[in-house]
N, C-alpha and C positions, 0 to 999 in steps of 0.2 A: 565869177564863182564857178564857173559851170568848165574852165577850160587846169586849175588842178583839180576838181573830180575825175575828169578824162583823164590827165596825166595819171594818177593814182591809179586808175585802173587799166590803164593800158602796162605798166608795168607789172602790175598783182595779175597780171594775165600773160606778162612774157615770164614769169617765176616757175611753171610748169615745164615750161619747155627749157627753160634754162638745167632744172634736175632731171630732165630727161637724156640730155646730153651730159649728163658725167658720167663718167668713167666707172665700171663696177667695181667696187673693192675685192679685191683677191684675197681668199684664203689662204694662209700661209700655211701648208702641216709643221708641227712639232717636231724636228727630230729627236729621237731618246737621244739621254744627255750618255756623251762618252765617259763611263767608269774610270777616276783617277787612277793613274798606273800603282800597281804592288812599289814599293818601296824594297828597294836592298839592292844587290849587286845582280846584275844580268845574269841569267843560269848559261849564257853561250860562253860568259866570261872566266868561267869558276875552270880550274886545274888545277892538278898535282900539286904543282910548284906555288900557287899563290891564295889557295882555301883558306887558310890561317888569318891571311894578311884581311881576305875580304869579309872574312864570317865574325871574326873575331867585334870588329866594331859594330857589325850589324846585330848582333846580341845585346851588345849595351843599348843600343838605340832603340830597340823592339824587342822585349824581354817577351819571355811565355814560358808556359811550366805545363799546363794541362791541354789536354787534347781529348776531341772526342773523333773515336776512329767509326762509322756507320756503315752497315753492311746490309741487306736484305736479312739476314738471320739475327740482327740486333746491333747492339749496338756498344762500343767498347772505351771505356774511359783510361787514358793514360797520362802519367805523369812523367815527368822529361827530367833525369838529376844535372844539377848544378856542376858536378864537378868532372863534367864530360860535353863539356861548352863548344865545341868545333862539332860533333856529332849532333848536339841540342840543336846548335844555333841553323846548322844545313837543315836537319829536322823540319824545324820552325819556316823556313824559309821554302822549301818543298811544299809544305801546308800551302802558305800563304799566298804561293804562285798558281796554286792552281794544280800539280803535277799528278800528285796522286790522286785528284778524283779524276783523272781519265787511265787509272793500274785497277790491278785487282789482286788475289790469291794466286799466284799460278805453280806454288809447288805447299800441298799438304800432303804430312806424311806425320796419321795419327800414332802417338805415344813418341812423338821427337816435336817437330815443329809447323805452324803454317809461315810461308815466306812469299812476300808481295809487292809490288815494286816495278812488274811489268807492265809494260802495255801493247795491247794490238792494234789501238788507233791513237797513237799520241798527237795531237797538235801545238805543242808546245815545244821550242825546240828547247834542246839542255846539251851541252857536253858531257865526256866521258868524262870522269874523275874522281877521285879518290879523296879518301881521308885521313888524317893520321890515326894512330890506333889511341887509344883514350882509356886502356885497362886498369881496370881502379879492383883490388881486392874483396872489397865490399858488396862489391857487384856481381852477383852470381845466378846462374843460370838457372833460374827457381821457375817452377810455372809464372805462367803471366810475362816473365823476363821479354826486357825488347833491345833488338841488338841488328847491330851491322851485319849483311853476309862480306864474304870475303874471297877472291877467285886469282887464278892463274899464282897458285901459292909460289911453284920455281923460279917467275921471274916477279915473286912479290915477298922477295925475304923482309923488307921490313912492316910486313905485316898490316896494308892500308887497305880500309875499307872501301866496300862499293862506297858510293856517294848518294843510290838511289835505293837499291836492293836492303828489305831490311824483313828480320821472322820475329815471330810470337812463339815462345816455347811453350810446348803441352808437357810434353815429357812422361816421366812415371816416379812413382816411389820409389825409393831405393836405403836397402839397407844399410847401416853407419861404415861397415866394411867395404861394402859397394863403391857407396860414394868418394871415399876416400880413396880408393883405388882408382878408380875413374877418372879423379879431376886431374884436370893439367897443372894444377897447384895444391898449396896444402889449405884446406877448408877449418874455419873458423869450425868448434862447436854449436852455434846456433847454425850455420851454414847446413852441418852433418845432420841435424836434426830437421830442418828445413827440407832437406831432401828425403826424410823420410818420414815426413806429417803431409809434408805438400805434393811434393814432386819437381821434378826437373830434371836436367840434362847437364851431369857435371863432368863429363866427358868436354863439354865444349869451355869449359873452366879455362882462364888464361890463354884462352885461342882468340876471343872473339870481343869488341868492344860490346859491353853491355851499357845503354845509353837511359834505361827509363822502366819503368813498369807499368801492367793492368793495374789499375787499384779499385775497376769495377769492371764488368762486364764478364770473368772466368768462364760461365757458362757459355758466351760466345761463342766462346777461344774453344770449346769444345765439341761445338757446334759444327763450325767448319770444318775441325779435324774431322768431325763423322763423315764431310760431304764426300761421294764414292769420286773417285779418281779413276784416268784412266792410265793408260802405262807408263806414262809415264809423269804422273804425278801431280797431274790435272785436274782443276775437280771439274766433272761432267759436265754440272751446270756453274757458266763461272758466277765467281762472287767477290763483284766490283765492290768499291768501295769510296765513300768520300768521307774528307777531313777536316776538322774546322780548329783552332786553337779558341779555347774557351776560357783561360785563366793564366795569371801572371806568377 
């Protein structure tokens, strides 16, 4: 009787020292989980020559229509038209990589336009490239208007847009003879009237792809224009910006 009592406890007495010899369990930290990549064509890939081919199916696949544009002076709601789909669709895709929340405003010039699109620390790379031009009649330079800039016009006869550079027209009122004289085409009746209830800029009528409009925020848009500039068209203090597409 007396020699498994002994056994029993000669083991319930090696059990201490047996957990004293293992091994501590290691903490493992968590790494943060790596963000699924943006979906669409590589911005190092985008050119001239092949915008179309890549934007074109990436609209179908990832639609969007609204945008909320955010600034330090508020905040600006826009709406993107359907029938200017290669301008829309880079739009959308610009958003969605990330590009413009590292630009800002860097050329205001109140009673014309604010135009944004640069940046002085970008981390994201992108090619140079252009757009085709997507001028639709209906589309007019009315306050709020948002539209493609456009450069090195001599050796850019067929009229292609930056791919990144894009302005908000402030503009001003302008009388029915005004305006008419002004535009780079011949302005609808509501158009005429438009520009002299609302305001705009119909000087740039038929020059410039107009892709979308404010459909809230105007007060912004006037906002900035007030911000004081320096020579050349800077505003003092800058006023970055980030984008988010919020609707289909």
């Amino acid at each position: 009787m007396t020699r498994p009592f002994l056994l029993a406890a000669l083991l319930l007495g090696l059990l201490p020292a047996c957990n004293q010899n293992q091994p501590e369990t290691a903490t493992i930290a968590q790494q943060p989980a790596t963000p699924p990549p943006v979906p669409g064509p590589s911005l190092t890939a985008l050119a001239d020559s092949n915008v179309v081919a890549l934007l074109t199916p990436y609209l179908q696949e990832h639609p969007g229509s609204e945008i909320l544009l955010h600034t330090r002076l508020g905040t600006m709601r826009l709406r993107l038209y359907d029938d200017t789909p290669i301008h829309k669709a880079n739009f959308l895709l610009l958003i969605r990589k990330g590009v413009f929340n590292e630009t800002l405003f860097q050329r205001v010039e109140k009673g014309l336009v604010i135009q944004g699109g640069r940046s002085t620390n970008r981390t994201i790379a992108i090619n140079r490239y252009r757009l085709p031009p997507e001028m639709r009649p209906e589309h007019f330079h009315k306050k709020g208007a948002l539209a493609m800039a456009r450069y090195d016009d001599e050796q850019n006869p067929g009229q292609l847009s930056s791919g990144i550079d894009f302005y908000i027209v402030q503009g001003k009122k302008w009388a029915p003879n005004q305006s008419k004289a002004l535009a780079g085409r011949k302005l609808t009746p509501a158009q005429i009237q438009t520009y002299a209830t609302e305001g705009g800029l119909p000087s740039l009528d038929g020059k410039y792809t107009v892709f979308g409009e404010v459909v809230e925020g105007l007060d912004v848009l006037d906002k900035i224009a007030d911000e004081p500039i320096d020579a050349y068209k800077w505003p003092k203090k800058d006023v970055n910006m980030k984008m988010e597409v919020v609707g289909g």
